[in-house]
N, C-alpha and C positions, 0 to 999 in steps of 0.2 A: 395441665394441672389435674383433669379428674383421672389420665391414665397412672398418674404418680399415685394418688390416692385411692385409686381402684386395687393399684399392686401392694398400698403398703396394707388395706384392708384384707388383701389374701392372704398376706403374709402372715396376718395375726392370724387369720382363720387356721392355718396352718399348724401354729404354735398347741405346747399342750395345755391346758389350763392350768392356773395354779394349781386349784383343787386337784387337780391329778396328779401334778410332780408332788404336793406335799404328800398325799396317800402313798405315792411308791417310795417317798422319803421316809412314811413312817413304818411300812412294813418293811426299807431295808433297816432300818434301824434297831425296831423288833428283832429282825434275824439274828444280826451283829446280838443284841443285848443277850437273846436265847446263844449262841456260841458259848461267850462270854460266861454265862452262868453254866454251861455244861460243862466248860473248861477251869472252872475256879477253884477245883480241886488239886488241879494239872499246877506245881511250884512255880515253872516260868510264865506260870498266865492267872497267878493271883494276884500280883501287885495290878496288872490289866485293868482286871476284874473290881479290884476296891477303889481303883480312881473314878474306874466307868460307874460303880455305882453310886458311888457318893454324889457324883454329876446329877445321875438318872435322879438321886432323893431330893438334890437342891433342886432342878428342874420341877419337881412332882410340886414342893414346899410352896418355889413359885407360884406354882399357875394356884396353889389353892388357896394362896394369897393375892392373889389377882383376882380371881373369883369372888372370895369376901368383901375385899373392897368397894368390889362393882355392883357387889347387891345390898349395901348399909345405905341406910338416906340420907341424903345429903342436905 
């Protein structure tokens, strides 16, 4: 029992932290966006470009309405 639990304890230790895949999630994302906006000039990579941003604005609108909410009194 504690060699099962010794091993699944490595295991985690192992693992990368969330906080670490979301940072390298948000700099590949970054990169992707910066592409994206270099190329929106470029015809077959406009349409791309205006879905991903309309996402990125909905995305933004959220959290700054997530935000509001979380700070009105209740």
């Amino acid at each position: 029992m504690i060699l099962k639990k010794t091993r699944r304890n490595s295991g985690l230790r192992q693992m990368e932290s969330a906080s670490s895949v979301r940072r390298s999630l948000e700099r590949s994302l970054r990169s992707y966006l910066n592409m994206l906006t270099a190329l929106k000039e470029v015809p077959d990579w406009q349409d791309a470009y205006a879905e991903i941003n309309e996402l990125v604005k909905a995305a933004k609108n959220s959290a700054v309405a997530r935000k509001k909410n979380n700070e009105e009194p209740e």
